[in-house]
C-alpha positions as CSV (number, residue, x, y, z in Angstrom):
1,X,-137.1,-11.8,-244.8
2,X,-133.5,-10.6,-245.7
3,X,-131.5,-8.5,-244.1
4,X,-128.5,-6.5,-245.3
5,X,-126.5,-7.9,-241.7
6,X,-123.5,-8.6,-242.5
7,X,-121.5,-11.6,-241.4
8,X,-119.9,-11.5,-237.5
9,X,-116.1,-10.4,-238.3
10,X,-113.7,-12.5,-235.8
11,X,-112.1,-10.5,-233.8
12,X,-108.1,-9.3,-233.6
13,X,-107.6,-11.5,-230.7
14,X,-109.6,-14.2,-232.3
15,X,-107.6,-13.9,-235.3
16,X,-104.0,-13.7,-233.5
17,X,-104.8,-17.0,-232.0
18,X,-105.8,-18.9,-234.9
19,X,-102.8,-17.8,-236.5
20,X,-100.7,-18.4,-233.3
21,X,-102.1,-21.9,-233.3
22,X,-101.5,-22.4,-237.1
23,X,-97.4,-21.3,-236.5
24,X,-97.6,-24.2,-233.8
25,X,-96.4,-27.5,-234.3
26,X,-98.8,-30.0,-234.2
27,X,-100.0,-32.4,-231.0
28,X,-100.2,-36.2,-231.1
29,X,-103.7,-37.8,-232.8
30,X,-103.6,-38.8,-229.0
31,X,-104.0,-35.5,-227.4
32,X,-106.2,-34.8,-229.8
33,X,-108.2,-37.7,-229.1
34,X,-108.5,-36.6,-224.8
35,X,-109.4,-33.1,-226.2
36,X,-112.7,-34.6,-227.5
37,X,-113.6,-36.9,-225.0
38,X,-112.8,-33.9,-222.4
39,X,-115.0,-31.6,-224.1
40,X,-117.6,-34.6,-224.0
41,X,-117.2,-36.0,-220.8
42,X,-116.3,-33.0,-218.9
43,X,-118.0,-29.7,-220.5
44,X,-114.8,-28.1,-219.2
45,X,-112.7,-28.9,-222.8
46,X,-111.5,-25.1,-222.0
47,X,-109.5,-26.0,-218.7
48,X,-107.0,-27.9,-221.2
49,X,-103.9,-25.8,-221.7
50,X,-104.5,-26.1,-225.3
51,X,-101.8,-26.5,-228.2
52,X,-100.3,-23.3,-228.1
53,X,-99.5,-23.5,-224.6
54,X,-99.1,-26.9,-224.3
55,X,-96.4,-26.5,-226.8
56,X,-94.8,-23.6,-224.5
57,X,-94.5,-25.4,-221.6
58,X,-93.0,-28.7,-223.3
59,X,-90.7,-26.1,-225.0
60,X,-89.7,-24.7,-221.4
61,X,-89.1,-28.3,-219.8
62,X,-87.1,-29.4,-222.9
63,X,-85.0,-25.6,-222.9
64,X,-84.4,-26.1,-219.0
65,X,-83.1,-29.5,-219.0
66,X,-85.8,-30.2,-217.0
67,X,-85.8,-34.3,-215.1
68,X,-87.7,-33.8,-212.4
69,X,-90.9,-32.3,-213.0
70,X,-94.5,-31.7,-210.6
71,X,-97.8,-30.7,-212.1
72,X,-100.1,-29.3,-209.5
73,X,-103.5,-29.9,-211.3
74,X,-103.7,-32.7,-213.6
75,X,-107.3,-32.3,-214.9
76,X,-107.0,-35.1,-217.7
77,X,-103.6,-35.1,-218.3
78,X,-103.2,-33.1,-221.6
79,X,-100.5,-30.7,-219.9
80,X,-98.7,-34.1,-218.2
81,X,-98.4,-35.8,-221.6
82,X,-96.8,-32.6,-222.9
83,X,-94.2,-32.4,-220.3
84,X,-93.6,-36.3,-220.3
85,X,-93.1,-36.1,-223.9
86,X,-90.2,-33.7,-223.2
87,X,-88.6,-35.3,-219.8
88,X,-85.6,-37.7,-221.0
89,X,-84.9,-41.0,-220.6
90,X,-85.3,-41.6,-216.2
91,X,-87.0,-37.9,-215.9
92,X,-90.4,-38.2,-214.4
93,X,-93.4,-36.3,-213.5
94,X,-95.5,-36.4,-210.3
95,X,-99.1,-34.6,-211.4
96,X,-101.5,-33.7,-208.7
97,X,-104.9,-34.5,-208.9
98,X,-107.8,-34.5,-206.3
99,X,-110.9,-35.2,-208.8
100,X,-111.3,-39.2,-209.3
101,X,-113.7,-38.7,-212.3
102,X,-110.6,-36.5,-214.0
103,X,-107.6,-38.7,-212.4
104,X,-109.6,-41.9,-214.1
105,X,-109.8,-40.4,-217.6
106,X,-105.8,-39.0,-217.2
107,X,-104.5,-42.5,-216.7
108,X,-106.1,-44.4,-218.9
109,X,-104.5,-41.6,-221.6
110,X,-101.0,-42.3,-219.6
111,X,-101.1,-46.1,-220.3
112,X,-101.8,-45.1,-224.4
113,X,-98.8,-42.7,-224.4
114,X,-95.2,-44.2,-224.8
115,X,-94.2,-41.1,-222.7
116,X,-96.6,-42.6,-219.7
117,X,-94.5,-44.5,-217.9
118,X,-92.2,-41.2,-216.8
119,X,-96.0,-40.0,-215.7
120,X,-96.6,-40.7,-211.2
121,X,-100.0,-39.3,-210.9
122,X,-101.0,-38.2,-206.9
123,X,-104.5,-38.4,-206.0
124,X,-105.8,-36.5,-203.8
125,X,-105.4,-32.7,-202.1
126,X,-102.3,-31.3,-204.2
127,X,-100.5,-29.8,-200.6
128,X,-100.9,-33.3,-199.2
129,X,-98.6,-34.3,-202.0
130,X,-96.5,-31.5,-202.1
131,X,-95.5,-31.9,-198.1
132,X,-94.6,-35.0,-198.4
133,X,-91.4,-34.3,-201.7
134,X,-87.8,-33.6,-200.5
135,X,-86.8,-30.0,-200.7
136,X,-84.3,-28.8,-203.8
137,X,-85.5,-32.0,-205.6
138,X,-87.4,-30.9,-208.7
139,X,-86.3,-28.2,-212.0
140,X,-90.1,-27.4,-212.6
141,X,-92.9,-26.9,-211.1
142,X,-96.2,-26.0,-213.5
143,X,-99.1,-24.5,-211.1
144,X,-102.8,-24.9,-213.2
145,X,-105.1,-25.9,-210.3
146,X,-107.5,-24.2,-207.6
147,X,-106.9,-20.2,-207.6
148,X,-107.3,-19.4,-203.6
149,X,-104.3,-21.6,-203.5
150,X,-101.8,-20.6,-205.8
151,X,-99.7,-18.6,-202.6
152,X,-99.5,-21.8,-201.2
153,X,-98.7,-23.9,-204.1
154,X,-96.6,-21.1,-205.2
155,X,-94.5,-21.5,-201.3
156,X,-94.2,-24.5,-201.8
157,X,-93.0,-25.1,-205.3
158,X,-90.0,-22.5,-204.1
159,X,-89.3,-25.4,-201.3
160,X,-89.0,-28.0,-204.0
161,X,-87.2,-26.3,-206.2
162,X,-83.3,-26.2,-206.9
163,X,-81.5,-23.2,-207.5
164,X,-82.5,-21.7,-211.1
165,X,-85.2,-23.9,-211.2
166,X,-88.0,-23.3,-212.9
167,X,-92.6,-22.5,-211.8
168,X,-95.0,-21.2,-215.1
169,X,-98.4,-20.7,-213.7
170,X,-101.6,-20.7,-215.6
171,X,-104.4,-18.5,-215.6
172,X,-103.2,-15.5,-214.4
173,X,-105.2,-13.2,-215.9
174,X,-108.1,-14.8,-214.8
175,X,-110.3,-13.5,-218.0
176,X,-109.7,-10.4,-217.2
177,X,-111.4,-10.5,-213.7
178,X,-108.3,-9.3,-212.1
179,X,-108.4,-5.5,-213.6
180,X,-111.7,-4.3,-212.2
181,X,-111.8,-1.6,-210.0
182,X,-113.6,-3.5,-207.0
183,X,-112.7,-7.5,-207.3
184,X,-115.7,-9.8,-206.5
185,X,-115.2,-12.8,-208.0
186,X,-113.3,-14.9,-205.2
187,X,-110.4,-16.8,-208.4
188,X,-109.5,-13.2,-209.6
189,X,-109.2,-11.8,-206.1
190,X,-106.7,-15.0,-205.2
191,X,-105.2,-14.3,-208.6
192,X,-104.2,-10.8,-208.4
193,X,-102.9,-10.9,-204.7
194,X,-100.7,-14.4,-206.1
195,X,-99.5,-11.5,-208.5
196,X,-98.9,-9.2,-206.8
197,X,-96.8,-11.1,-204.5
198,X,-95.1,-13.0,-207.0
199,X,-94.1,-9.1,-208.6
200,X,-92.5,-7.9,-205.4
201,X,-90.9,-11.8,-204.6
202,X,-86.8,-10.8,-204.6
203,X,-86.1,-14.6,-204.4
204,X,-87.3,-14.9,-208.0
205,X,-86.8,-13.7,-211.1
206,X,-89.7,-13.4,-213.6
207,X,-92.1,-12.5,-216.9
208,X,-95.4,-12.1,-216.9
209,X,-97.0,-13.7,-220.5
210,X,-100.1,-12.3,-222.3
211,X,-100.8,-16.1,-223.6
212,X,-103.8,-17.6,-223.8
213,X,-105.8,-16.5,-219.9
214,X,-102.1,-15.2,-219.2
215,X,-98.5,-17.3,-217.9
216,X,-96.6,-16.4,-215.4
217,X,-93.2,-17.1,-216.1
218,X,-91.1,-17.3,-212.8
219,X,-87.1,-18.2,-211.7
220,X,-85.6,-19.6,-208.9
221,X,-82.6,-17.5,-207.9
């Protein structure tokens, strides 16, 4: 039977992302490649930073003069091999990551990538890690891991950090959880207290980023 339906119309976010996406540079064939087999062997293809902020955050190490980098949350290495890419000769990484399944599938992307060898992947609980680095030893920190612990990540990335160094955190709008009236969901309720204390934080300076599930931007004074 025919209908006179028209055809779905993407949306204006839809459409500002695409384009966002298209103004991007382009990734590796090798990122490309762990985006398919993360989407395959994962279902979670979405946890990815993706190319637009992928390309953000390898912009902010590379602008920051970034060496000395930790990832808190490596999932399968897509946002390591960005920041790797954009550490210099003798910078390194140490990624965090406390899934086996996802820590397998990272490194065996690290030992394909002629930026993998800058790479130190942690495995196991992320604070673990963390308490055991020197304090004032790192220029970035990038928190993308479990929400009801981004205050403590977020303490302790200020420990490792040198003055003017530099934290971007993922997912802080949390799909939009964060804005209802009464919070249920236990992520967006650990989200919007980490903003909230990260707004009224005098130690830091800071932008808040409508990118993507939303960056938070943040400075060591």
């Amino acid at each position: 039977m025919k209908t006179n339906a028209e055809p779905k119309q993407a949306s204006p976010t839809d459409c500002i992302e695409d384009y966002a996406e298209a103004c991007t540079d382009d990734i590796p064939e090798l990122l490309n490649e762990l985006t398919g087999e993360t989407r395959r062997l994962t279902g979670n293809g979405h946890w990815s930073v993706g190319k637009v902020e992928g390309k953000l955050l390898q912009m902010l190490v590379k602008i920051s003069g970034a060496a000395n980098v930790v990832e808190i949350g490596t999932f399968t290495g897509y946002s390591a091999l960005m920041i790797a890419e954009a550490l210099p000769a003798g910078g390194r990484l140490i990624t965090c990551e406390a899934n086996p399944e996802y820590a397998d599938i990272a490194s065996s992307y690290f030992q394909r990538s002629p930026a993998g060898g800058k790479i130190q992947l942690a495995l196991g609980p992320a604070l673990e890690t963390l308490h055991r680095l020197a304090d004032a030893a790192f220029d970035f920190v990038f928190i993308d891991a479990d929400k009801p612990s981004y205050s403590e990540y977020y303490a302790e990335a200020l420990r490792l950090l040198r003055a003017g160094g530099i934290i971007f955190v993922d997912n802080v709008l949390w799909r939009g959880k964060i804005f209802k009236a009464k919070i249920t969901n236990e992520n967006a309720r650990a989200i919007a207290d980490f903003n909230e204390m990260v707004r009224r934080d005098p130690r830091v300076e800071k932008v808040f980023l409508n990118i993507r599930d939303g960056c938070y931007l943040i400075r060591k004074k």
